[in-house]
OpenMM code with the backbone's topology and positions (N, CA, C; nanometers):
from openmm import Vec3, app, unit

residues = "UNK UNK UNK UNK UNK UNK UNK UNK UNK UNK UNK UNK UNK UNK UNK UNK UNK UNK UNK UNK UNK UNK UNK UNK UNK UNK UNK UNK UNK UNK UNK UNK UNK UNK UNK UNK UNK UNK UNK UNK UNK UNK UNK UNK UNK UNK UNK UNK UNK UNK UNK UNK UNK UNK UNK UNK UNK UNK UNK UNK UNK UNK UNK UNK UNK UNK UNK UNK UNK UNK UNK UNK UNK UNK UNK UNK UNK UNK UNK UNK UNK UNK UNK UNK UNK UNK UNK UNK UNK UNK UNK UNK UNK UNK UNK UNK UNK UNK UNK UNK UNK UNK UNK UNK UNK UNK UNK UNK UNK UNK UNK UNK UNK UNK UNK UNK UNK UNK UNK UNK UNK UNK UNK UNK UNK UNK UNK UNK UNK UNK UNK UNK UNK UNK UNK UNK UNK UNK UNK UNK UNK UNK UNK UNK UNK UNK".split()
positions = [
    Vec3(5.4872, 11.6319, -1.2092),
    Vec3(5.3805, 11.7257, -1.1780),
    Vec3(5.4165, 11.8007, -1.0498),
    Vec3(5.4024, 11.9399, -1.0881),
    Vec3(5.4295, 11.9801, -0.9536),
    Vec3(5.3299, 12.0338, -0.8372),
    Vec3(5.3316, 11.9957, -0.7446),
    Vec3(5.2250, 12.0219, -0.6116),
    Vec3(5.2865, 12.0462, -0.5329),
    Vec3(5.1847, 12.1994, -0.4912),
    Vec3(5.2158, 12.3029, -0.3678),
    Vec3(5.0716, 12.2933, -0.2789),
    Vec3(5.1027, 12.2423, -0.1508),
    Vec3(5.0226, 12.2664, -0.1048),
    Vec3(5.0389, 12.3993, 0.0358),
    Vec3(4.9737, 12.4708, 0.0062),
    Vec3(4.9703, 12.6447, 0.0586),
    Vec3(4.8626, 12.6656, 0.1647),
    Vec3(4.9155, 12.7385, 0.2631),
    Vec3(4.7932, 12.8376, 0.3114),
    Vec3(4.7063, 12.9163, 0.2119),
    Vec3(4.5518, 12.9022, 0.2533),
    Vec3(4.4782, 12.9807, 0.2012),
    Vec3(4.4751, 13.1511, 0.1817),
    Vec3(4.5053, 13.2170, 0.0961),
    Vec3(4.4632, 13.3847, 0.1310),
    Vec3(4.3545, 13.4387, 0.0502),
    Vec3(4.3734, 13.5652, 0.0310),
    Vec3(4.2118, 13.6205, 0.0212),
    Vec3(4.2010, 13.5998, -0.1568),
    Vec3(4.3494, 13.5872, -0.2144),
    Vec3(4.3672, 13.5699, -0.3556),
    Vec3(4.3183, 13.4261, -0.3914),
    Vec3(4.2993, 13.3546, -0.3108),
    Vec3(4.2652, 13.2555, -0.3407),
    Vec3(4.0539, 13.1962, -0.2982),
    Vec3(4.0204, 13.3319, -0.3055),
    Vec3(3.8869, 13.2950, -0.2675),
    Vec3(3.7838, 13.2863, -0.3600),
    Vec3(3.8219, 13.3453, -0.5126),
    Vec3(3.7452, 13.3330, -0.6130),
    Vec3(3.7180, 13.1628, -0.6592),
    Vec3(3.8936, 13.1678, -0.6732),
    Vec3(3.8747, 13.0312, -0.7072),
    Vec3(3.8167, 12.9144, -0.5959),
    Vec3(3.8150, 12.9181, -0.5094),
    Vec3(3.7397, 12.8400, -0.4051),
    Vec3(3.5234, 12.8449, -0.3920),
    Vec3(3.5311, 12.9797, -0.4264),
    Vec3(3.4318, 13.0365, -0.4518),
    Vec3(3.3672, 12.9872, -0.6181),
    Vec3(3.4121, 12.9376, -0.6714),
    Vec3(3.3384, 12.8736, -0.7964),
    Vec3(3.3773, 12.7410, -0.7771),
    Vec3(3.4609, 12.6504, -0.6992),
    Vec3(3.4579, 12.4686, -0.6994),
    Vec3(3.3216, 12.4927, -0.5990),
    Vec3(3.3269, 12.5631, -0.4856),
    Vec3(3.2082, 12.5278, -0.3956),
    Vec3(3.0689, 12.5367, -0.4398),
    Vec3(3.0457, 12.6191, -0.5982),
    Vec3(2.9021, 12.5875, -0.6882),
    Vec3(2.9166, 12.4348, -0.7102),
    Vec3(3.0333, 12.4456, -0.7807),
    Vec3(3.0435, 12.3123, -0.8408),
    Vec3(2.9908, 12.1818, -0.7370),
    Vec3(3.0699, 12.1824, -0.6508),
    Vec3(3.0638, 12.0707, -0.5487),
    Vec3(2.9500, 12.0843, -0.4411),
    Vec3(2.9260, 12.2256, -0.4146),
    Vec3(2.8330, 12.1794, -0.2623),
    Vec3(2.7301, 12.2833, -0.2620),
    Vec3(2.6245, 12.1799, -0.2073),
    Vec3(2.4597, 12.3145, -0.2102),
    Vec3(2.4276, 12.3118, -0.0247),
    Vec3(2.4182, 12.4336, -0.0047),
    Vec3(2.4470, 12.5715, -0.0586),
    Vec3(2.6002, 12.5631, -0.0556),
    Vec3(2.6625, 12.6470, -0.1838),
    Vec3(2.8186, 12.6620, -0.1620),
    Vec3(2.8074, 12.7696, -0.0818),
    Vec3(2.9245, 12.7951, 0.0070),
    Vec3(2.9997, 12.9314, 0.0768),
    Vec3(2.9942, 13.0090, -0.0304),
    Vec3(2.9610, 13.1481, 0.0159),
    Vec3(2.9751, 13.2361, -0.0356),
    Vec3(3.1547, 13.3331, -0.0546),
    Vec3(3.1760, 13.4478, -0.1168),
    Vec3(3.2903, 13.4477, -0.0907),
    Vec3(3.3134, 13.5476, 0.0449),
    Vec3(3.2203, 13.5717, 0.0737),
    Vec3(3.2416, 13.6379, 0.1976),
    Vec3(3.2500, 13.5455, 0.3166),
    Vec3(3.1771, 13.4589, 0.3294),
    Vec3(3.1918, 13.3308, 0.4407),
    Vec3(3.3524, 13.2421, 0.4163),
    Vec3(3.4152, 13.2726, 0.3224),
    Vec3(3.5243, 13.2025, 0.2214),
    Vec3(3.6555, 13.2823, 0.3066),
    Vec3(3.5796, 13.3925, 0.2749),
    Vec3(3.7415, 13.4980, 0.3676),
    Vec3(3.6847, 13.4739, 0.5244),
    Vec3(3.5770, 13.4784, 0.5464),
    Vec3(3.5954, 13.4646, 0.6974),
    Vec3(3.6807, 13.3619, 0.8081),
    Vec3(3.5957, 13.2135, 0.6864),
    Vec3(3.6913, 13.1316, 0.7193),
    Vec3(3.8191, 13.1417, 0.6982),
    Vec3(3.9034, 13.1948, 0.6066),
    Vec3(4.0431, 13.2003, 0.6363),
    Vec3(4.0743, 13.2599, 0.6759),
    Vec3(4.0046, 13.3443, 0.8010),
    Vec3(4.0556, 13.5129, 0.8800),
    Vec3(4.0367, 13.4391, 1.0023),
    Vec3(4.0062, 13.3021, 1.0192),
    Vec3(3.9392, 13.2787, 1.1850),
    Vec3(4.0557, 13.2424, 1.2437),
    Vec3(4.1256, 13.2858, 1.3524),
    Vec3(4.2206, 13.2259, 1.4030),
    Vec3(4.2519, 13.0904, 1.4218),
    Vec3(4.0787, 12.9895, 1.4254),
    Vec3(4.0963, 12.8826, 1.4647),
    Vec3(4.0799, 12.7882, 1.3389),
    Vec3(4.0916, 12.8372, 1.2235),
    Vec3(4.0682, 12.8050, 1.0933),
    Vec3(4.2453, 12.7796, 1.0239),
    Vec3(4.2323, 12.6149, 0.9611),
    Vec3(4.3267, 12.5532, 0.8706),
    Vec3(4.2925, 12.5168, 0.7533),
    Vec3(4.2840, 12.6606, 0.6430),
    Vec3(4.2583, 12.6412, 0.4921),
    Vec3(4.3657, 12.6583, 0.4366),
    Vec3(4.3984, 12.5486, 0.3598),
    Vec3(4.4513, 12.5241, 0.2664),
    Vec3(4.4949, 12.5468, 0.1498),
    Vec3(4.5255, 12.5608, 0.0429),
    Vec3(4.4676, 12.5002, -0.1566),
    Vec3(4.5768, 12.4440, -0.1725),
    Vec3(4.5251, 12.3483, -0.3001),
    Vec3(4.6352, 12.3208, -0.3600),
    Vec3(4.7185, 12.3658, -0.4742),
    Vec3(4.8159, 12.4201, -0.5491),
    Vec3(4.8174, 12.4712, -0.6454),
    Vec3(4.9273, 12.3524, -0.7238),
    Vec3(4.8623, 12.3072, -0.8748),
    Vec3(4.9004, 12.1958, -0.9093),
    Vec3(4.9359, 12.2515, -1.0729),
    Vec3(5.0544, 12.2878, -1.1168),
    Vec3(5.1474, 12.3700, -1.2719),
    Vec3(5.0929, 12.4598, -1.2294),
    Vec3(5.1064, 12.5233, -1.1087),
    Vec3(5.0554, 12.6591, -1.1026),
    Vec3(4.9273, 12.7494, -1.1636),
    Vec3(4.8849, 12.6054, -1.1059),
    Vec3(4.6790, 12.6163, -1.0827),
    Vec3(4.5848, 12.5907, -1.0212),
    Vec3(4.5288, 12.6711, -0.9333),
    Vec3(4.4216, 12.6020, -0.8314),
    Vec3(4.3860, 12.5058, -0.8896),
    Vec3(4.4145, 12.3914, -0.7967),
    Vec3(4.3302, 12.2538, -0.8381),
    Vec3(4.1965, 12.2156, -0.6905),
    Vec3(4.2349, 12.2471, -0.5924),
    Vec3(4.1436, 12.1974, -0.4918),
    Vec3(4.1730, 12.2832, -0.3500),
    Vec3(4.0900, 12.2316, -0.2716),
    Vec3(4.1389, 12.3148, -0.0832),
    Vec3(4.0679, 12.2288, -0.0216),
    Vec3(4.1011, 12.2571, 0.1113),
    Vec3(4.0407, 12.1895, 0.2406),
    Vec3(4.0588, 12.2843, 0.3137),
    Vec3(3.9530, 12.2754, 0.4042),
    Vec3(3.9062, 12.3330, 0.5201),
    Vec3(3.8761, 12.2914, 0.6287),
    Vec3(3.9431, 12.3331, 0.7814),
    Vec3(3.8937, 12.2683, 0.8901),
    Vec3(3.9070, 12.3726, 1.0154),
    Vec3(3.8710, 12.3086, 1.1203),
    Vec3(3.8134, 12.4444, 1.2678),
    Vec3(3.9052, 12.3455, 1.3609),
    Vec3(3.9779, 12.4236, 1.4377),
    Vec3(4.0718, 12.3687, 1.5758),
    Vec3(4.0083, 12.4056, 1.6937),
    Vec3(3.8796, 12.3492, 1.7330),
    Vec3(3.7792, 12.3991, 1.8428),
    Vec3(3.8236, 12.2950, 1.9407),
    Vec3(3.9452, 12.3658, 2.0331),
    Vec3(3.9384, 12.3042, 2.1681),
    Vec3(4.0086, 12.1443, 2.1582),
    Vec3(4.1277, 12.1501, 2.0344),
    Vec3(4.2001, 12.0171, 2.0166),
    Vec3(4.1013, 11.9251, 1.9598),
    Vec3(4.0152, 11.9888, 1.8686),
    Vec3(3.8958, 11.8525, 1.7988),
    Vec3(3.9286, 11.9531, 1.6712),
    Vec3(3.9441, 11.8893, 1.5077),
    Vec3(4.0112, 11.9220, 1.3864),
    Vec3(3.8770, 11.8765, 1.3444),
    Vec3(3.7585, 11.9556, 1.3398),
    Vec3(3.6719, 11.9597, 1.2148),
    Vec3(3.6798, 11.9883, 1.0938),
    Vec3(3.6975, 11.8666, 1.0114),
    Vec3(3.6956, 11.9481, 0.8355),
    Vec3(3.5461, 12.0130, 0.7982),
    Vec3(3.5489, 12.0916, 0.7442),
    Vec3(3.4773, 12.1740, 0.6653),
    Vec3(3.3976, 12.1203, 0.5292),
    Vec3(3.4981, 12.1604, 0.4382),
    Vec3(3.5162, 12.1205, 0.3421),
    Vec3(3.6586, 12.0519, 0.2621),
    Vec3(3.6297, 11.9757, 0.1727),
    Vec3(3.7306, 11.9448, 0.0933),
    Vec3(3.6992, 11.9224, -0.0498),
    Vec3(3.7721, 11.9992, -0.1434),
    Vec3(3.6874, 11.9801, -0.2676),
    Vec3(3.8292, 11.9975, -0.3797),
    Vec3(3.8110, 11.8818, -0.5106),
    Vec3(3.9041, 11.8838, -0.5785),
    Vec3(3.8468, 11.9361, -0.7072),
    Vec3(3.9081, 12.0288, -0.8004),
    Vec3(3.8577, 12.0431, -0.9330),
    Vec3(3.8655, 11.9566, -1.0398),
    Vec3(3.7449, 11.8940, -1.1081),
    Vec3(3.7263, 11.7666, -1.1756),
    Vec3(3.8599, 11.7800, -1.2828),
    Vec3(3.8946, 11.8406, -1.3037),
    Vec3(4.0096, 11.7926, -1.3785),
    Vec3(4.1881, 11.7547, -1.3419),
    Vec3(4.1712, 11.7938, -1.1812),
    Vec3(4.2355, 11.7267, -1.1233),
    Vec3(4.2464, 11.5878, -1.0348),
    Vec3(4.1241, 11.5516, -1.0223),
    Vec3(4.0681, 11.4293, -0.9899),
    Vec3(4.2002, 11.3270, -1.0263),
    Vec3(4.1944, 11.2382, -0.9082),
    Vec3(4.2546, 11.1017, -0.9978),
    Vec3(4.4237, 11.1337, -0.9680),
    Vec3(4.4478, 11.2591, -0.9409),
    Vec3(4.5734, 11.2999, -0.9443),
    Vec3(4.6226, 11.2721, -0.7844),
    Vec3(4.6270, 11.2306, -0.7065),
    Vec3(4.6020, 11.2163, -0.5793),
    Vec3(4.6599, 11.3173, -0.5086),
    Vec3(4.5650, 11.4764, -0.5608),
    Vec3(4.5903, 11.5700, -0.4811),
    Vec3(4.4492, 11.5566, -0.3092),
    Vec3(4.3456, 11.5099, -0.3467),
    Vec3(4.2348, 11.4797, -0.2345),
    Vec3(4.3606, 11.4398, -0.1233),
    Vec3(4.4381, 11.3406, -0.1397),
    Vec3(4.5334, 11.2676, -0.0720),
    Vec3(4.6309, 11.3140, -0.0174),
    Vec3(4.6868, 11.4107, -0.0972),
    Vec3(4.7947, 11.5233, -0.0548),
    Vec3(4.7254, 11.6144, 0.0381),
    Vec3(4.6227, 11.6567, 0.0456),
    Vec3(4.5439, 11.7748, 0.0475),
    Vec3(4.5016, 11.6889, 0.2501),
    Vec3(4.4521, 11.5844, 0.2643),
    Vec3(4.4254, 11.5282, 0.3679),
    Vec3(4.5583, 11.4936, 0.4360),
    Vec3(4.6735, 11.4632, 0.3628),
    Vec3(4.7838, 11.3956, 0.4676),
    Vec3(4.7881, 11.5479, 0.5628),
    Vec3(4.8179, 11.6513, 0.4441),
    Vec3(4.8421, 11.7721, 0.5084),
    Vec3(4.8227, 11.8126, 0.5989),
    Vec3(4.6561, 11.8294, 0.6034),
    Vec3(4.5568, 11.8558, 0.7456),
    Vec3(4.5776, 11.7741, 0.8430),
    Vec3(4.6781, 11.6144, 0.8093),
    Vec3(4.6057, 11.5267, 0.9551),
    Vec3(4.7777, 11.5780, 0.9793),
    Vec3(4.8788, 11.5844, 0.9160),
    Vec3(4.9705, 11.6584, 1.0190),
    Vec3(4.9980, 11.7142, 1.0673),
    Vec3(4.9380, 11.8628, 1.0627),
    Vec3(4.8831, 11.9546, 1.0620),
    Vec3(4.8038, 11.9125, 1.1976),
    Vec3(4.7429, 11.8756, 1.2630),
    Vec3(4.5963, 11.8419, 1.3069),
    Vec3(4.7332, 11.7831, 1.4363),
    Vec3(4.7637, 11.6935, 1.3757),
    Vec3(4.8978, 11.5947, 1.4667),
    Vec3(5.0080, 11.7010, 1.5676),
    Vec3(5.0074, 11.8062, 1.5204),
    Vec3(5.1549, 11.9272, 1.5599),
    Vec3(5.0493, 12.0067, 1.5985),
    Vec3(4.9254, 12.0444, 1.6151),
    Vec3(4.8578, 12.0928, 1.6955),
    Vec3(4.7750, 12.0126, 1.8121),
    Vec3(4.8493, 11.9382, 1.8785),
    Vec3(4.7991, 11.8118, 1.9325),
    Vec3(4.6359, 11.8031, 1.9498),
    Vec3(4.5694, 11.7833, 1.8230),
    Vec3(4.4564, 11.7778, 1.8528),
    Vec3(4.4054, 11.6035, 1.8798),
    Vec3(4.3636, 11.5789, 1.9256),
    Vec3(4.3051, 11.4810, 2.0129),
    Vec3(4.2122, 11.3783, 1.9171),
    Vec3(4.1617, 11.4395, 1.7665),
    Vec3(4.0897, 11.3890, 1.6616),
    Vec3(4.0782, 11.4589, 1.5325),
    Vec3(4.0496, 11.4024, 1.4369),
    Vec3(3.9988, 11.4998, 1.3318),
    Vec3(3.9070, 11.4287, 1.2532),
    Vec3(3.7979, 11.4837, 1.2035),
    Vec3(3.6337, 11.4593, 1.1830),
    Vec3(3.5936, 11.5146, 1.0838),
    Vec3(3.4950, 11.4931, 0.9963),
    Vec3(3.4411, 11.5224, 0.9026),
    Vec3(3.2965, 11.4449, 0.8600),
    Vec3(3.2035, 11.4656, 0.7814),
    Vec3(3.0973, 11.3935, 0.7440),
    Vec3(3.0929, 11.4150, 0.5624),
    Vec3(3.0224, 11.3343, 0.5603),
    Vec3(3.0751, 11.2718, 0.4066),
    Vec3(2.9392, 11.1866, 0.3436),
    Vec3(2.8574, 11.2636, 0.2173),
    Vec3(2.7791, 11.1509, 0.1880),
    Vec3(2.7926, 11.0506, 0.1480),
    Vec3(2.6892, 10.9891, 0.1997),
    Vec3(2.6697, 10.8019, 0.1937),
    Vec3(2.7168, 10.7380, 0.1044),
    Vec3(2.6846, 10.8003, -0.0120),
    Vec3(2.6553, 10.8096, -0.1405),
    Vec3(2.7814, 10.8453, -0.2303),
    Vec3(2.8829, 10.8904, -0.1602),
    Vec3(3.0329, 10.9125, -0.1950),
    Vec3(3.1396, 10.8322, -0.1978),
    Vec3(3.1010, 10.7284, -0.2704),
    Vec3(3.2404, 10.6463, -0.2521),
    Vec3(3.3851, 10.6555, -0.2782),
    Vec3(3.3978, 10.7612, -0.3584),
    Vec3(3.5261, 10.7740, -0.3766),
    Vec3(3.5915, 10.8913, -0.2778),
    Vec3(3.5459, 10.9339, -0.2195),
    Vec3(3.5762, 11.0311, -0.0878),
    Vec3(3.5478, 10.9251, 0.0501),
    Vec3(3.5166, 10.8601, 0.0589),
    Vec3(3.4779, 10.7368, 0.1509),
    Vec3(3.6559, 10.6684, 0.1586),
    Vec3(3.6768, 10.5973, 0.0415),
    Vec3(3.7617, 10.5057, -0.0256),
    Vec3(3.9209, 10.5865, 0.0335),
    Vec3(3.9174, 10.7512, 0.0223),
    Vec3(3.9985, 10.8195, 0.0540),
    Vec3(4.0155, 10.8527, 0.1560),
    Vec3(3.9348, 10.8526, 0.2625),
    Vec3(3.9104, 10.8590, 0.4042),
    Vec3(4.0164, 10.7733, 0.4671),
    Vec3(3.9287, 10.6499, 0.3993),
    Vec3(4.0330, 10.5297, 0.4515),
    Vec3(4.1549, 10.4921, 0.4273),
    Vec3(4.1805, 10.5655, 0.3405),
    Vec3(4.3261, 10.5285, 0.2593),
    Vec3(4.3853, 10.6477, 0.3816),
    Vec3(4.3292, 10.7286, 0.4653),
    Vec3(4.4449, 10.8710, 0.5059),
    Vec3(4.3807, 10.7864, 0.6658),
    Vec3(4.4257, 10.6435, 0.6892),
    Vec3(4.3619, 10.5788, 0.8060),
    Vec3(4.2470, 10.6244, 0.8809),
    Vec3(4.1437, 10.7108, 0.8598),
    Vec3(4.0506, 10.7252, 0.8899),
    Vec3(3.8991, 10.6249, 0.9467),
    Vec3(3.8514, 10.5928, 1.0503),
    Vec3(3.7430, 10.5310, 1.0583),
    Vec3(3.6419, 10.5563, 1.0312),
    Vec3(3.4941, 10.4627, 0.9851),
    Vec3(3.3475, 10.5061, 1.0348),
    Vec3(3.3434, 10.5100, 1.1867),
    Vec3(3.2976, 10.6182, 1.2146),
    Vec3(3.2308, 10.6566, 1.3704),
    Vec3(3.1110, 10.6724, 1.3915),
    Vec3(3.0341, 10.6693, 1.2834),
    Vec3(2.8751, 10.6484, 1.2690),
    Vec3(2.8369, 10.7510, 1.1491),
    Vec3(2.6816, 10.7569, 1.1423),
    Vec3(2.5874, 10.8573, 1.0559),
    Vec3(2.5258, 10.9216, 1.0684),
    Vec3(2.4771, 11.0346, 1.0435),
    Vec3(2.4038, 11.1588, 1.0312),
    Vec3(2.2685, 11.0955, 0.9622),
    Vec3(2.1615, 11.0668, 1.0077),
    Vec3(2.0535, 11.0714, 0.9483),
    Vec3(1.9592, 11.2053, 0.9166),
    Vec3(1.9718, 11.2044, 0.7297),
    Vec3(1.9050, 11.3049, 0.6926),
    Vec3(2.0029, 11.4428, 0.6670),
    Vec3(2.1373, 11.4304, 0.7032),
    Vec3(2.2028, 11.5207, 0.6820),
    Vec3(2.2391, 11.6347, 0.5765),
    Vec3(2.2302, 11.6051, 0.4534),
    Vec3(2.2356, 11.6685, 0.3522),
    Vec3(2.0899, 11.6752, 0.2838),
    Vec3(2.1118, 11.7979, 0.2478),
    Vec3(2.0058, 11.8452, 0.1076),
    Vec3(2.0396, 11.8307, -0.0032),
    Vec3(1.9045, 11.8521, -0.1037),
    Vec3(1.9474, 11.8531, -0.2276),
    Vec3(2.0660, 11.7756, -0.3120),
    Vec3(2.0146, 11.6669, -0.2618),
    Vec3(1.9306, 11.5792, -0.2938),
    Vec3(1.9488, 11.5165, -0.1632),
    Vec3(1.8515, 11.4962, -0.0726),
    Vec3(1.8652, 11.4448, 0.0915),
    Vec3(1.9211, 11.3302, 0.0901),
    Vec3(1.9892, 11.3048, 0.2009),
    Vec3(2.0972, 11.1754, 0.2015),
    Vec3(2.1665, 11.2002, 0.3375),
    Vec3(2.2021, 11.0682, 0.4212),
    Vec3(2.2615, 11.0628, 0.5325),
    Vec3(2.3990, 11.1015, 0.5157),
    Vec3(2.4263, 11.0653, 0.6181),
    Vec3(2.5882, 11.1688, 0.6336),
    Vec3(2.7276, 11.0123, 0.6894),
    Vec3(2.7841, 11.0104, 0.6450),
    Vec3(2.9403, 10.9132, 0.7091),
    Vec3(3.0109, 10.9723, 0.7880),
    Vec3(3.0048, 10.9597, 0.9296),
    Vec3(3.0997, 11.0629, 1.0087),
    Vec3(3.2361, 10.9614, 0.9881),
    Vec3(3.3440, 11.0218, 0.9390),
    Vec3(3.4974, 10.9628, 0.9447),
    Vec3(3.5555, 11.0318, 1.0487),
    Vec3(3.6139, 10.9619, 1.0935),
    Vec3(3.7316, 11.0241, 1.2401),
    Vec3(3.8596, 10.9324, 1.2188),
    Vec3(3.9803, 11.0515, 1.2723),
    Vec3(4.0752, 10.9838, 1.3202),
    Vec3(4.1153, 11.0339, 1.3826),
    Vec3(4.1889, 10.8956, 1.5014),
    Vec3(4.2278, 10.9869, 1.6341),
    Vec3(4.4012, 10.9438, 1.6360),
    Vec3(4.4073, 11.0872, 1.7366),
    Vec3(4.5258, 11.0761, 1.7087),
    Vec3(4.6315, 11.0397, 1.8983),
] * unit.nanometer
topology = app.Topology()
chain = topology.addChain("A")
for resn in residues:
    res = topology.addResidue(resn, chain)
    for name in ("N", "CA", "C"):
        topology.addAtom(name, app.Element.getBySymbol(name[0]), res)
């Protein structure tokens, strides 16, 4: 199988722009989609897997702290351990920009994005109470420092 994992460009915002219905309420729009990959301090990603969007990640380099964004895989790539590819990326990435940590929140309620956290050595650093909507649910802050 072959996997490319790429910088994000503007060709790649449709398809990012329909996993984020899929996966997250409210999704980014595609205008918030290009912004983020126009921000100087912005590390988006995709993956392209037989030469097909399968997934992306997203994160902010505010001041040597690597906030992810988002990370989202397309269900039919699931299982393929692009989530995995897609995170080593960012934390080396994250590592050669000597950032100091990298962070994300994650529902409670997500175990298999939890499970993957930890597998890319990631810790619990605590919870977000009340964090997400639709359908309300606390939040898993994961960190790793570097």
């Amino acid at each position: 199988m072959e996997t490319l994992i790429i910088n994000a460009d503007k060709s790649h915002i449709n398809d990012i722009a329909e996993l984020e219905k899929l996966c997250f309420y409210p999704p980014w729009s595609p205008a918030q989609i290009e912004s983020e990959i126009d921000k100087e301090s912005a590390i988006f990603l995709v993956c392209i897997c037989e030469g097909e969007f399968a997934g992306y990640v997203s994160g902010d380099n505010i001041a040597g702290e690597l906030y992810i964004g988002n990370i989202a895989v397309k269900q039919e790539h699931q299982g393929k351990g692009i989530g995995y590819a897609l995170m080593k990326e960012i934390i080396s990435i994250a590592k050669n920009q000597n950032c100091s940590f990298l962070t994300l929140e994650v529902r409670k309620s997500n175990t298999a994005a939890k499970k993957l956290y930890e597998k890319c050595s990631m810790v619990l650093a605590g919870e977000r109470r009340n964090f997400y909507s639709h359908p309300a649910e606390d939040a898993c802050i994961y960190t790793i420092y570097f």
